[in-house]
C-alpha positions as CSV (number, residue, x, y, z in Angstrom):
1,X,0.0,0.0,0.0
2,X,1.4,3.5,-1.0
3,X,1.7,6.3,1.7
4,X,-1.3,8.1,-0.3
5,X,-3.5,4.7,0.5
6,X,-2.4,5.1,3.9
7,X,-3.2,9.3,4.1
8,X,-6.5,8.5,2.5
9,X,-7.7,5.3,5.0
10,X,-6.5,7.1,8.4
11,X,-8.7,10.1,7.4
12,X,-11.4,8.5,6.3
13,X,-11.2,6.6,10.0
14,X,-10.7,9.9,11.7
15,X,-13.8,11.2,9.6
16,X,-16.2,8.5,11.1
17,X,-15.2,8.2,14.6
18,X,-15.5,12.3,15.1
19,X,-18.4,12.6,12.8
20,X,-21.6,13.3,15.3
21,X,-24.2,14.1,13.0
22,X,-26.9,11.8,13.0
23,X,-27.6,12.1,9.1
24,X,-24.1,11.7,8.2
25,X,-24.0,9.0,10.4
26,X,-26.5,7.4,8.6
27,X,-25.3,7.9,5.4
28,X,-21.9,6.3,6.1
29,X,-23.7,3.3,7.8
30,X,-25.9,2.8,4.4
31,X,-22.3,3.5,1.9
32,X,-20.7,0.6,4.5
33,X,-23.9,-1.7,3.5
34,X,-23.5,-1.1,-0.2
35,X,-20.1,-1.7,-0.2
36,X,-20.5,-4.8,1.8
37,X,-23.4,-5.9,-1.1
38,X,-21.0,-4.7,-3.6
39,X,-18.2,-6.8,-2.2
40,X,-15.6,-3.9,-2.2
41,X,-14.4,-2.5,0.9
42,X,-15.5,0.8,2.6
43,X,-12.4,2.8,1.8
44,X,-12.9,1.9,-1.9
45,X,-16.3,2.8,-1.7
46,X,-15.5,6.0,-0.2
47,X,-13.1,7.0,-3.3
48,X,-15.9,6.1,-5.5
49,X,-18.8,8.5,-4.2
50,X,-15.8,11.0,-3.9
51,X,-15.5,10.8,-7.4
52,X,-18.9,10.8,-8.3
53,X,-20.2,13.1,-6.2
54,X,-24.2,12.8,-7.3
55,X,-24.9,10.0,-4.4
56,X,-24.6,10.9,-1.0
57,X,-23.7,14.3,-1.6
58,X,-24.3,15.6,1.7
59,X,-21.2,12.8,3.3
60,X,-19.5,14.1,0.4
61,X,-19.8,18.0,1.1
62,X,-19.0,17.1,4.7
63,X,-16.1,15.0,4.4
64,X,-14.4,17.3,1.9
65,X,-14.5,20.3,4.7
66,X,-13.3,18.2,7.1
67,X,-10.6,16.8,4.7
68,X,-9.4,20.7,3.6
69,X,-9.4,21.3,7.9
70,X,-7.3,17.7,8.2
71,X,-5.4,16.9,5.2
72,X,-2.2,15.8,5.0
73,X,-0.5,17.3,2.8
74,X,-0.9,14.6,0.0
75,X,-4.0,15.5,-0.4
76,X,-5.9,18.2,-2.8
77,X,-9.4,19.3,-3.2
């Protein structure tokens, strides 16, 4: 796994576990269902809706604020 991989999981993590909105909450306990129906894993899931933008565009907005506050310095918006 690359050091971008690594970036990308640990922020994602840190997203979830400080996240305390209910309705983003939600919405990353639904992507963790589909990506267990899809049979991919979360943090490949994630890069997908990041991508695509159109579903779940609320976790989306949210987790691109909170990555431009917490970035490392990998990562661009």
């Amino acid at each position: 796994m690359v050091q971008l991989e690594e970036d990308f999981i640990k922020l994602v993590d840190s997203f979830v576990v400080e996240t305390t909105n209910p309705k983003i909450l939600e919405e990353i306990s639904q992507l963790d269902r589909e990506s267990r129906l899809l049979g991919i894993s979360f943090y490949d899931m994630c890069c997908v809706i990041m991508q695509d933008g159109v579903k779940h565009k609320m976790l989306v907005s949210e987790f691109k604020t909170y990555m431009n506050l917490k970035k490392p310095a990998t990562f661009a918006v």
